[in-house]
Each structure stands twice: as C-alpha cells, then as structure tokens.
N, C-alpha and C positions, 0 to 999 in steps of 0.2 A: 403570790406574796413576793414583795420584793424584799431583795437582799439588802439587809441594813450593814454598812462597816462598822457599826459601834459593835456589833453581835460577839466578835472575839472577846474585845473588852468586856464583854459583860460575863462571858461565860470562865473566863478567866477571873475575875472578881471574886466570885463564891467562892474557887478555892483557896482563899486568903484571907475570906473573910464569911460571916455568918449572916452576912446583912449586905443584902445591895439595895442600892435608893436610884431609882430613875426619875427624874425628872422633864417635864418637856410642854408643850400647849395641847393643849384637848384634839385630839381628831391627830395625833404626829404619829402613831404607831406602836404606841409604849404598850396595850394590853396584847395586841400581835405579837409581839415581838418577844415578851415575856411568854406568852404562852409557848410560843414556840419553840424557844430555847430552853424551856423547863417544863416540857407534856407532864411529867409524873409530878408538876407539884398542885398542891390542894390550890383554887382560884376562888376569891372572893371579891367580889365591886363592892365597896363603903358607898359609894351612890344610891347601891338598894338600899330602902329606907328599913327593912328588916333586921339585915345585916347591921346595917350603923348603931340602929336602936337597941340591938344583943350586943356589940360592943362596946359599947355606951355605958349601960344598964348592969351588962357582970363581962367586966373586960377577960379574968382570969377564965371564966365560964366558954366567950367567946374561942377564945386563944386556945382551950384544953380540946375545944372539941373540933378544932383543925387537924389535917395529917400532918406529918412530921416537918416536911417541906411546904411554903404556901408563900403565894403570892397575895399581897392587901393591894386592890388597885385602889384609887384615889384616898390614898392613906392618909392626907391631908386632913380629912373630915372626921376622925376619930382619932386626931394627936395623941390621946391622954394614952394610947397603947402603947407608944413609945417606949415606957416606964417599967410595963410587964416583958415587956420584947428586951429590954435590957438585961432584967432579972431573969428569964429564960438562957439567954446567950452568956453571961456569965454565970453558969454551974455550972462545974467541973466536968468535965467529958462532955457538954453538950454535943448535939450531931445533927439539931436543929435546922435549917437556912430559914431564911427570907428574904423574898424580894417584896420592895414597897414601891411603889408607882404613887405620881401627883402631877397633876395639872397647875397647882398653885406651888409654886418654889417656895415664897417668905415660908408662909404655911408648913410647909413639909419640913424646908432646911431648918428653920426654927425649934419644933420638934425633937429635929433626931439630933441636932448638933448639942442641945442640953440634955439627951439622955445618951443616944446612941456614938456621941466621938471615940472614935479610934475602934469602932463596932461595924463602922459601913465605908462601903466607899459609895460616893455620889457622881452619876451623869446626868446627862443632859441629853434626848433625843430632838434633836430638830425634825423639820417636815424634810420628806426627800430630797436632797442635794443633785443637783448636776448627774453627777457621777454615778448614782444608785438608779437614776430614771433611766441612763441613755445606754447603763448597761443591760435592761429591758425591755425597752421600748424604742421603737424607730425615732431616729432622729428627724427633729423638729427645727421649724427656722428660732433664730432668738426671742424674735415676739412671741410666739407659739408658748416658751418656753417661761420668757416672764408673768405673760398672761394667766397661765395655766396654776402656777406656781408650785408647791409640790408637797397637797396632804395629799395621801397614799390613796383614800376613798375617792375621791376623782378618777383618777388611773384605774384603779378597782374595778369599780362599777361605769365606768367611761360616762360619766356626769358630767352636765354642762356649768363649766365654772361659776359660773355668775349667778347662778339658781342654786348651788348649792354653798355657794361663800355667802352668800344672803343671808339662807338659812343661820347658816354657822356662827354668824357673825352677832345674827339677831338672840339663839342659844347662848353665844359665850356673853352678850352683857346680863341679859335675864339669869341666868345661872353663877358664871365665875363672880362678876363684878360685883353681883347683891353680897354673894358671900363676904367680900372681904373690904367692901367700900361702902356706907351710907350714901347713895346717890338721890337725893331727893325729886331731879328733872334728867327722869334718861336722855330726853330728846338733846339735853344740853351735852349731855357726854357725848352721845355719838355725832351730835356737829363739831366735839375737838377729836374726835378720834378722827374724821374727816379733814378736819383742818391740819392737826398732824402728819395725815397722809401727803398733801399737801405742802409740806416740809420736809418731806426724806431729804435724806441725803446734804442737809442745810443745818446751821446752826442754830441750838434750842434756845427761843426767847422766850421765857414763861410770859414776862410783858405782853409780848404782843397777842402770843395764842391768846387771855386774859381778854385783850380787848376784843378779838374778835368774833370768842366765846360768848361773851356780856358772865364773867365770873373773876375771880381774885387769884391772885399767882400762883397763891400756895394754894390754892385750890387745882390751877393748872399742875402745881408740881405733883398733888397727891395723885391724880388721876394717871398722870405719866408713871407714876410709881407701880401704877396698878396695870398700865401696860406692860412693864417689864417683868413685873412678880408673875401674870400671866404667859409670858414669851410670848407677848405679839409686837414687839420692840425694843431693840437695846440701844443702847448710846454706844458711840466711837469717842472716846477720850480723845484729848491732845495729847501728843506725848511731851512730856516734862523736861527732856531737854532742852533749851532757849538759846544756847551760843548765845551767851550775852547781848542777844535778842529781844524784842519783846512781842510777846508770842498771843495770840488766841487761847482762850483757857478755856471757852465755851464748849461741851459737848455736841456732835452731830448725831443729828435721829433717825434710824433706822429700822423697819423693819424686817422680821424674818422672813414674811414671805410674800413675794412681790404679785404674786396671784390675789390676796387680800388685799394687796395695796392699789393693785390695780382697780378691783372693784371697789374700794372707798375713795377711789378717784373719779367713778362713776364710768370706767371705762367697759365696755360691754362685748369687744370683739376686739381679739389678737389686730386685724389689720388698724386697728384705730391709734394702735401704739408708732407707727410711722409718722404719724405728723403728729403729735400728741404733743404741745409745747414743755411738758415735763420727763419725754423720754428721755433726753442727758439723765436726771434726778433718779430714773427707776432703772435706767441701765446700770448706775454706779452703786442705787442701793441691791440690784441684784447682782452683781461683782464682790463686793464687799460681803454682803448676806451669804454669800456660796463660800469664798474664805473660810469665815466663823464658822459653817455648819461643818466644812472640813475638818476643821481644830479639834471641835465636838464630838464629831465622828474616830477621832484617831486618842480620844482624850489624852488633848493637851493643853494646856496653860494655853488663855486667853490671851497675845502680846499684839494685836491689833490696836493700829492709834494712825491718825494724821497731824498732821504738824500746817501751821501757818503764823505766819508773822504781821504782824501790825503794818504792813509795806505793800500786802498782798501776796506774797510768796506763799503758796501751799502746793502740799505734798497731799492727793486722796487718801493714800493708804502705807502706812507705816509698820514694817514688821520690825520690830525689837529682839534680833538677835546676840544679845549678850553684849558684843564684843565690837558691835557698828549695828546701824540703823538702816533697813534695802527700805529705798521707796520707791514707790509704787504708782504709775499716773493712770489712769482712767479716762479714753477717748470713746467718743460714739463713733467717728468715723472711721470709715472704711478704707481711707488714704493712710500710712504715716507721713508725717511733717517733723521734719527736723526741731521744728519748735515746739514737740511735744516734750523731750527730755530738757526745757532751757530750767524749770523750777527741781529738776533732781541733780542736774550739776550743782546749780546753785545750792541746793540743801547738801550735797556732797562735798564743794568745797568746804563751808560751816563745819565739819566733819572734820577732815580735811586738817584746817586752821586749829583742830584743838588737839590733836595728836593721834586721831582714830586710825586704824590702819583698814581700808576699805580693801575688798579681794578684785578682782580682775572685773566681773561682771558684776556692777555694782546699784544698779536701777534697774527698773523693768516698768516697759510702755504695755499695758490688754487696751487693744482696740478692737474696731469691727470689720478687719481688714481679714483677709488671709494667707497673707506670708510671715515667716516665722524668719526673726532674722536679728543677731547682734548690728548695735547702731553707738560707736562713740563708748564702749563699755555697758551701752545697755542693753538687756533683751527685749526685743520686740514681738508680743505675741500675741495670735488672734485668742479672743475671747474664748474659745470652744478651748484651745490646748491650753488654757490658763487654768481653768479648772481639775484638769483631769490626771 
C-alpha cells in the first residue's frame, strides 16, 4: 500500500471533529486509506444495493445497528443520513466518529454542508502524486510517468494502463455519469470528453467543443460540470489581477490525471508521448496537475491561477501568495534559454509599477533539463526537483 501524505491530516481531523468527509474520483484510494487509518471502525459501501436499500428504508434502523465508529463509503448515494448523523453528533457527551467517503463531490458536499456545517472537515484525495509513487517505486523516465498516471490499482496489481483506463473510463460513464446527468447519447459524451482531452491545458470554448460535438453550449457546459463534480477535470482560473491590463478571463482545462488523458488521446505506449504533437499540452497539464494534488495532499487552499493579457503575455502558472504573485513558466525542453523568464519579468515589472514588494527569488522556470540553477532572480528547475 502506498503511503498517502494526506493520512496525517486525516487522522488528525477526527480529533477535532466527529465527522470527517473524504472526497476524491472513483479508483483514487479513498476506501484504502480509510480503512487503514481506522482498522477498528464498522465499514459499510452504500454501493451494495442492500445496504443502500436498509438505509433508505429505516435510516435510524440503519445507523443503530452500526459500531460506535463506522465509515459510510460512497455516502453520496444515501444523502438523506446526513440528517440522522447530525442528530447523533449533536447529543451531549456523544463519542460517536464518522468517516464518509464519495466519488461525487456536488452530491456529497451538498448534503453535509446543509446538515453537517461546522460537524466535518472536508478533503479531497487525488490519485497518487509524484511524490507518493517515486517514494515506492523505482524511478521512471517522464513519459513512463505521464503515461502511467497514478490510480494506485495499476501500481498494485502492475496493470497495463490502457486496458485498465478503458475499463475504468467505460465504469465511470455507465455508473458516475447516469447518476447525476440525464445523458440521452453516450456515444456524444465520450466524443467531448475526447475532444476535451484534446484541450488540456488550452482555454475553455464551450462554442467550439459545441460545434464539434454536434450539441448546444450549455449542454457543453453541463457536461463539463460533471467532469469536475466527478474529479476527472478542474479549471485554472485567471487570476483577477489586470494592472490596468486587459486580461484573458476564460478558464484553462485540466485534467487530474494525465494517464487518462493520455488514453483519451488514443495514446497507447509511453514511447509515443516523444513525438506526440500535444506533448507541450500534457507535460504542463501534468506540471500543473502534480501542483494541485500537492495542495490536496498538505490541505491547503487552492491559490493556483495563470494570468494572460490581450497582447499575448502569459504566465502558465500563478501562485497567489498574499503579499505578490510567483509565476511560474513551463518549458518541455531540456535546454534553458534566456527567453524563457522574458513573460515573468514582464508580469514582475506590472507588479513592480503598482507598489508590490517582490523577494529576491522572484520566478521560477520547471523544464526538462537537469541542472538546477538561479537565472536573473529566477529559479531554474528540472521537472523531477519541482515536484518534490
């Protein structure tokens, strides 16, 4: 089993609180990781149709005839407990816990945030990061590492990715998607979840996906929505600073995990990611994607954003540290070039000109090089030490 960083956080949670809520995409390690950090508590999957239908049918019934501590995994699917689980945890001296695990976020957060606020604290498990694989497993080249991507059951069972992302892929519309989307033409969704893929790391046109879907925007947009209530995609905001600029406002689209991106790209073998005319696009969405699961991992406020201006000026990746803005540029090559840092002065003077006080080291260049090196105030660093 691999070692997940959220695990502190999680085990720390319960004592502060009588309710923890995991959230995360189907196959990310959420009922592993649960059980493991809580052997002695009662485990129940709302997936079995028994279970659901007892909970359903006499929730109180349900709930009395659990041990004291119990995990609900896909708790999503029998919300209405929410209500009894609050009324449990608020009686005096309770001594109760729970953890609640889901697949579907709206679903879940929904739920507990009208019954259970100020009852739970909420995370988020991503599929394994960088950092949680290569402290287990021998290191692998980049491609190796995009290709593969990183649910935990691959790794597990040393499964050939593409035969089991299939699978998985083919599982989560049949299952996640019916639940929460009236989809009348699968075949139409997984050509925009394709075409999607095809758009990492690019700015979202519901337009265009639209046309080349053959369906309506807000139909594009509902379906987007249901990728990210699933976490098989999140957006990159702009960030909202403009220096009296005018700026890009459109979100960029990203995937979590660049092993399913890869196979809805139709790519079939790590070596085909070399000449792949969209390796720039799935190097920076798996740059960016390792970021965020770090954030996740360490639960912290999401402050990921890229910035660009109506001039062409962009910045990939924007951390919003309170007090100045570090950006970030994203190269595939294995050279550095002086004219990788010319869009981060530029977004630094902006800065700069409005009275920000920037620190010494005040950019940073990950490319695919391997020397680690300050350049002009920026850090220059290979992709491997950027993550880790």
């Amino acid at each position: 089993m691999f070692k997940r960083k959220l695990a502190k956080h999680l085990k720390n949670s319960l004592k502060d609180y009588d309710v923890l809520t995991l959230i995360g995409s189907r196959q990310s390690g959420k009922t592993t990781l649960t059980r493991h950090l809580f052997p002695d508590f009662d485990y129940r999957s709302l997936e079995n149709p028994d279970e659901r239908a007892f909970a359903n049918e006499d929730p109180k019934g349900f709930l009395s005839g659990l041990g004291q501590n119990c995990i609900l995994d896909e708790f999503q699917r029998t919300p209405q407990l929410s209500s009894y689980i609050q009324g449990i945890v608020d009686e005096p001296n309770n001594k109760r816990k729970f953890v609640l695990t889901g697949s579907n976020g709206l679903l879940l957060i929904d739920s507990i945030t009208q019954t259970l606020a100020g009852r739970t604290e909420l995370f988020e498990l991503p599929p394994l990061s960088y950092q949680e694989i290569v402290k287990q497993r021998k290191s692998v080249s980049l491609n190796e590492h995009m290709f593969t991507g990183g649910y935990p059951r691959i790794y597990k069972d040393k499964l050939n990715p593409t035969k089991w992302l299939r699978s998985y892929f083919q599982l989560y519309v049949e299952k996640d998607i019916r639940q929460i989307t009236n989809i009348k033409n699968i075949d139409l969704f997984e050509r925009f979840v394709k075409l999607a893929a095809g758009r990492a790391g690019q700015l979202y046109n519901a337009n265009s996906l639209a046309n080349e879907t053959g369906v309506s925007a807000p139909t594009i947009n509902h379906w987007l929505s249901a990728l990210k209530t699933t976490f098989i995609c999140f957006s990159l905001q702009p960030h909202f600073k403009n220096f009296n600029k005018r700026i890009v406002k459109s979100p960029k689209l990203y995937f979590y995990d660049t092993g399913l991106l890869c196979y809805l790209l139709g790519i079939n073998e790590a070596k085909q990611l070399e000449t792949h005319p969209l390796r720039g696009h799935i190097f920076e969405n798996f740059i960016i994607s390792e970021t965020y699961k770090n954030l996740l991992n360490k639960a912290q406020e999401n402050n990921l954003y890229y910035w660009r201006d109506q001039k062409g000026h962009e910045i990939d990746l924007v951390l919003d540290r309170s007090s100045y803005l570090f950006p970030i540029e994203i190269k595939l090559s294995q050279t550095f070039n002086s004219g990788f840092i010319k869009n981060t002065k530029y977004f630094n003077k902006l800065q700069e000109e409005i009275g920000t006080q920037l620190p010494e080291i005040n950019a940073q260049v990950i490319y695919c090089g391997d020397k680690e090196n300050v350049f002009k105030n920026s850090k220059i660093t290979p992709w491997q030490k950027s993550l880790l």
